[in-house]
C-alpha positions as CSV (number, residue, x, y, z in Angstrom):
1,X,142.5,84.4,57.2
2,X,139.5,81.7,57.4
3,X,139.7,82.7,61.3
4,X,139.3,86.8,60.3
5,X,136.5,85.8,58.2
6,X,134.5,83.4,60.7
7,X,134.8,86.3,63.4
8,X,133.1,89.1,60.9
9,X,130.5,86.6,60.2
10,X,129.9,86.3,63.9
11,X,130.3,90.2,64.9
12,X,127.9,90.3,61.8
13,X,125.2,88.1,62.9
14,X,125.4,89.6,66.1
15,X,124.4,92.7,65.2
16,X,121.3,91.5,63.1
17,X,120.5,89.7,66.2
18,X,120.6,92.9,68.4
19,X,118.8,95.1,66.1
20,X,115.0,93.6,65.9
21,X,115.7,92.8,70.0
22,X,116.3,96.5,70.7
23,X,113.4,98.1,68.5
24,X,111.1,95.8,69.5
25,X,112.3,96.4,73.2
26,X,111.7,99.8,72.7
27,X,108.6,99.6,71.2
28,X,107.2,97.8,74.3
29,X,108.7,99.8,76.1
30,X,107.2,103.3,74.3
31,X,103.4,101.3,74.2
32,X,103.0,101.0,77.7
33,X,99.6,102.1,80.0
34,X,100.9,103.9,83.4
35,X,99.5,100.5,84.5
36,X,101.9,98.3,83.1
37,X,104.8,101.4,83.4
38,X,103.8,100.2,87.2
39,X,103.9,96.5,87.3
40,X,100.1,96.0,86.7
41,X,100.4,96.5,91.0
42,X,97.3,98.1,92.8
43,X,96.3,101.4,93.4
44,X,97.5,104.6,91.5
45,X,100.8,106.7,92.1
46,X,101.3,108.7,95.3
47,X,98.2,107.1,97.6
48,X,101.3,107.0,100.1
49,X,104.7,108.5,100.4
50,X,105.9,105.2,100.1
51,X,103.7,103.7,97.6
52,X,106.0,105.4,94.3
53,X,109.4,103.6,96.1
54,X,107.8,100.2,96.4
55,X,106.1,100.5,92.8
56,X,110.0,101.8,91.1
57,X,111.7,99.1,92.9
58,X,109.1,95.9,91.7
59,X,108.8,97.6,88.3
60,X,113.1,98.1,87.4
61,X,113.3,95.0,89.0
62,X,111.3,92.9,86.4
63,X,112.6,95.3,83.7
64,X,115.7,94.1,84.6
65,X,115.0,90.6,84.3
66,X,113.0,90.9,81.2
67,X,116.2,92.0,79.6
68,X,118.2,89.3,81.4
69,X,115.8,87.0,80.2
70,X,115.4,87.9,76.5
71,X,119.4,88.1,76.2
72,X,119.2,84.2,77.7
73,X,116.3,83.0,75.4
74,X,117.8,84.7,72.6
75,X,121.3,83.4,72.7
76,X,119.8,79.8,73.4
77,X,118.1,80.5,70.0
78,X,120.7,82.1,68.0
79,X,123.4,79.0,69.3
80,X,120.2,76.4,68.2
81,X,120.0,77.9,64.7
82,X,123.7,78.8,63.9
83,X,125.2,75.9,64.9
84,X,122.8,72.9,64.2
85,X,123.9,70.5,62.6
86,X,123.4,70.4,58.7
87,X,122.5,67.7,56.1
88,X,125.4,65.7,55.4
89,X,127.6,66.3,58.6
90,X,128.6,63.0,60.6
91,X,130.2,62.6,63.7
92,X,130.0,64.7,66.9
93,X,131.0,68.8,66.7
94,X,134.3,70.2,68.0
95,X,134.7,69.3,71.9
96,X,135.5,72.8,73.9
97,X,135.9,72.9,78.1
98,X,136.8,75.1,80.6
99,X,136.5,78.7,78.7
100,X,137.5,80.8,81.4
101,X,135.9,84.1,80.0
102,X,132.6,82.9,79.6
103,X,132.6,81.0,82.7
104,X,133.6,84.6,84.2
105,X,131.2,86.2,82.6
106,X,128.2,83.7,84.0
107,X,129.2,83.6,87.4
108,X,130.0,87.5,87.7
109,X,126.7,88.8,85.8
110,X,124.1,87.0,88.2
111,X,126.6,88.0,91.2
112,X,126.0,91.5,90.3
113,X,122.5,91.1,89.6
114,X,121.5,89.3,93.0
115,X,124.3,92.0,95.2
116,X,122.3,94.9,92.5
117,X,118.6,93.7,94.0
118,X,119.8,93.4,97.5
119,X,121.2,96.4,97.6
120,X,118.5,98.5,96.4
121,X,115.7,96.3,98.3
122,X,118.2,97.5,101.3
123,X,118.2,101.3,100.5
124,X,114.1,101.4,100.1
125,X,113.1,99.1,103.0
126,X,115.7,101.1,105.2
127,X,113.7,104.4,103.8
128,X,110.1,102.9,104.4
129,X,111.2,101.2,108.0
130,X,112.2,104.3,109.2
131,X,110.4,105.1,112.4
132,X,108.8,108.6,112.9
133,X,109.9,110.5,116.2
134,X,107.1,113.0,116.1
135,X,104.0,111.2,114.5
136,X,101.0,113.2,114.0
137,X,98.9,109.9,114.5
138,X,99.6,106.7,116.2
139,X,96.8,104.3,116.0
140,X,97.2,101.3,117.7
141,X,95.7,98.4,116.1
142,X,94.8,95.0,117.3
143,X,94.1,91.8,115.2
144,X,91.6,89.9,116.3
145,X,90.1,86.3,115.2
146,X,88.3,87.5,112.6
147,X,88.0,91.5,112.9
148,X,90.2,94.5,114.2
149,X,90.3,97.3,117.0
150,X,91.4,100.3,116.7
151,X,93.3,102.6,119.6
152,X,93.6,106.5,118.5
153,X,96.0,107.1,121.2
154,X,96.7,110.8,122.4
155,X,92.8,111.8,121.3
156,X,89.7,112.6,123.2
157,X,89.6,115.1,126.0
158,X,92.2,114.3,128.4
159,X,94.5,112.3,125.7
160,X,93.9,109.2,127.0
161,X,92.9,107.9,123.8
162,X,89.5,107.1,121.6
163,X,88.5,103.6,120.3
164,X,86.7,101.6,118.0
165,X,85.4,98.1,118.1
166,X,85.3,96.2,115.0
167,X,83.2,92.7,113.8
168,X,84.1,90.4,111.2
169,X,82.6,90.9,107.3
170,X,79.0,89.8,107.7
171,X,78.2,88.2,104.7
172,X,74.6,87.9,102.5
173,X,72.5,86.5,99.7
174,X,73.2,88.9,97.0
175,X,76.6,90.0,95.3
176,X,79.2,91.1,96.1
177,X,78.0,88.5,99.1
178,X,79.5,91.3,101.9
179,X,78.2,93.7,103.2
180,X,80.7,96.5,102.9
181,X,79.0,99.2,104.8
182,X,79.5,97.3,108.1
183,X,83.3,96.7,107.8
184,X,85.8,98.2,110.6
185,X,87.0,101.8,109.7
186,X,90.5,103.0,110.4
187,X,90.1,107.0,109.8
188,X,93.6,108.7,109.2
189,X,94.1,112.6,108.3
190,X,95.3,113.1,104.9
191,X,99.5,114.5,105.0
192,X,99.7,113.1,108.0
193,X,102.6,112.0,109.4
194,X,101.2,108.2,110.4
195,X,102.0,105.1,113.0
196,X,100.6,102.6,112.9
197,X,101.4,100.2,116.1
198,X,100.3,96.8,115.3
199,X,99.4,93.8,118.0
200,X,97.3,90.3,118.0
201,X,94.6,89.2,120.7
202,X,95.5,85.4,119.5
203,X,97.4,84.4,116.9
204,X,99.4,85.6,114.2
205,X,97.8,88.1,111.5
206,X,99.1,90.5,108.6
207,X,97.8,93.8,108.5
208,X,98.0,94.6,105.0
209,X,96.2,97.6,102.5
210,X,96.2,96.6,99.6
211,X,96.8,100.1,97.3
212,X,99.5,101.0,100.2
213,X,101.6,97.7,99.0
214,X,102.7,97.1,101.9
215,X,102.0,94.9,104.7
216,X,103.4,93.5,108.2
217,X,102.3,90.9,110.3
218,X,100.9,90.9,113.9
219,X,102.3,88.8,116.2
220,X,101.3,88.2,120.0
221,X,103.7,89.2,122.8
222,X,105.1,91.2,119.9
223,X,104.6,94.9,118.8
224,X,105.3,95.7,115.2
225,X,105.2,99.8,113.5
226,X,104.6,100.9,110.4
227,X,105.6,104.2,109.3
228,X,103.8,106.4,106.2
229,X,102.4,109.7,105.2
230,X,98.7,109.3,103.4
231,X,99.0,112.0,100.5
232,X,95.8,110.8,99.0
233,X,92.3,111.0,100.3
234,X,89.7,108.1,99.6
235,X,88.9,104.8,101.0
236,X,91.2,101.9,100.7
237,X,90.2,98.3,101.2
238,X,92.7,96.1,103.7
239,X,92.6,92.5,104.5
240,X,94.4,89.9,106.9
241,X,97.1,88.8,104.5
242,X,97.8,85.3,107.3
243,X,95.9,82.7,106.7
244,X,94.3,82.7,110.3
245,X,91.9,80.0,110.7
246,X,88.4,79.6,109.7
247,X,87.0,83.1,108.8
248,X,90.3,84.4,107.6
249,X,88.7,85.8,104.4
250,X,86.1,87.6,106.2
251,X,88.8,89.6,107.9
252,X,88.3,92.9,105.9
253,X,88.8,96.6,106.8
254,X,89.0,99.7,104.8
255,X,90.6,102.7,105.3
256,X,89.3,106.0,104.6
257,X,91.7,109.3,104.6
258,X,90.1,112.2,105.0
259,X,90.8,115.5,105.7
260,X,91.6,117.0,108.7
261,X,88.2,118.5,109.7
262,X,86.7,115.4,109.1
263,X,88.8,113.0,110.8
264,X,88.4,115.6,113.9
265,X,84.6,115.4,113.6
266,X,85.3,111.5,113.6
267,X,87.9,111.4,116.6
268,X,84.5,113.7,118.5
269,X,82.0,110.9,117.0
270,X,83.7,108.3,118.9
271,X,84.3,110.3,121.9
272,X,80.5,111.2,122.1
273,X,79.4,107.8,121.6
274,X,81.5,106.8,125.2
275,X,84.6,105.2,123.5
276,X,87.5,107.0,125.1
277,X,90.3,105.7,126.7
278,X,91.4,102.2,124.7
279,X,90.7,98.7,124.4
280,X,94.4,97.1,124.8
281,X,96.0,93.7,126.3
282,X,93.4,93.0,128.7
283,X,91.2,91.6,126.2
284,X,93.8,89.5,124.9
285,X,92.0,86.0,124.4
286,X,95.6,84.2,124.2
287,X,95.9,82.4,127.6
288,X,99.2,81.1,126.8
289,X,101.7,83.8,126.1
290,X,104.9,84.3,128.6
291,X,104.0,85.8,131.3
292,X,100.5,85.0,131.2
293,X,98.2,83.0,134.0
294,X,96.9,79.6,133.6
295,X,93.2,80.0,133.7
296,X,92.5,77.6,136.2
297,X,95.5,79.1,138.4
298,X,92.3,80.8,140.8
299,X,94.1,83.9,140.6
């Protein structure tokens, strides 16, 4: 009977317990800004067709362990307050081991939790890596120590390509200490179906927009690709995201997305200025990649 009792105490408690977590759960929950709905991350919904995917997955994830964590914290407290020890009481508590359902319970819940985040990390970098047969773009772009080129491949008259030459952030007296207006440009057509073929002159880079939230690295000897539609037009601001020597924070870019007619009227810009064709390996200042010569070899 004592037994009966102690157990409606504890379903009792339990459920006093669960009621201020859940409204106040919900309540957080109902107050939120579309900026914390999306994980306080950069940007604004749809800039990409990506950029909705990536935001969903960091935002359920940290949902997820918000609960996981309030549940922990808030059993650690309930067990602290319930079962402290009162004036009077001598001597040491009950001694329990080796309660098989709870030690179930704690080693099947994070098992499901860490196979749960793989498993949808899986699904959306699958979906986001997924390479484009018939891109409307490519643009092959080189890192460089501390600035970028960029290749528009299959533009200009014949197709062989139009190309742009960029210089590291040149920096001055005044804030914002950079002069923005002389940053490398990467133009891309808004809708467009974009890839983006990424390569290093030296050493190892990250090519990374910051409101696209996502980035990969470039490596020498090594082509990587990344895959995305633009949806939104504007200018975006993009960074080297590997730290990659001395000037590494003056490697900016930005990336405007325009429409069509405009990125045409661009694509013509460059090819009346004299930059077709492309500006690719051969001015690769890495001497010591395989497959490369020794500079004093006198060939």
């Amino acid at each position: 009977m004592s037994s009966e009792r102690s157990q409606v105490r504890s379903n009792r408690r339990l459920r006093w317990a669960a009621i201020p977590l859940a409204a106040t759960l919900v309540a957080v929950l109902a107050g939120c800004t579309q900026a914390q709905l999306r994980g306080y991350l950069p940007g604004e919904p749809g800039i990409t067709n990506h950029t909705d995917r990536i935001a969903g997955l960091w935002t359920t994830s940290w949902i997820v362990l918000l609960v996981v964590g309030l549940i922990t914290w808030g059993l650690v407290l309930w067990v602290a307050a319930v079962y402290r020890r009162r004036k009077g009481q001598t001597g040491l508590p009950v001694q329990l081991r080796y309660n098989m359902p709870i030690e179930i319970l704690y080693t099947v819940i994070p098992l499901i939790l860490v196979v749960g985040f793989f498993a949808f990390t899986a699904r959306d970098q699958t979906a986001i890596e997924q390479p484009e047969a018939d891109a409307d773009v490519t643009v092959e772009v080189y890192a460089k120590r501390w600035a970028w080129d960029f290749n528009y491949l299959n533009e200009g008259p014949n197709g062989d390509g139009v190309y742009y030459q960029g210089m590291q952030a040149q920096e001055t007296d005044e804030s914002p200490y950079i002069d923005y207006d002389q940053l490398p440009v990467l133009y891309l057509p808004v809708g467009a179906n974009v890839e983006i073929v990424l390569e290093s002159r030296d050493v190892v880079h990250s090519f990374w927009v910051v409101d696209f939230l996502y980035k990969k690295d470039t490596v020498p000897g090594k082509s990587n690709h990344m895959y995305f539609v633009p949806e939104k037009e504007g200018e975006y601001m993009g960074k080297c995201a590997e730290f990659c020597g001395e000037y590494h924070s003056l490697m900016l870019f930005k990336v405007k997305v325009v429409s069509q007619a405009e990125y045409d009227d661009y694509i013509q810009s460059l090819v009346d200025a004299g930059q077709t064709g492309t500006r690719g390996a051969e001015y690769n200042t890495n001497s010591n990649l395989p497959g490369t010569k020794p500079l004093d070899s006198g060939e």
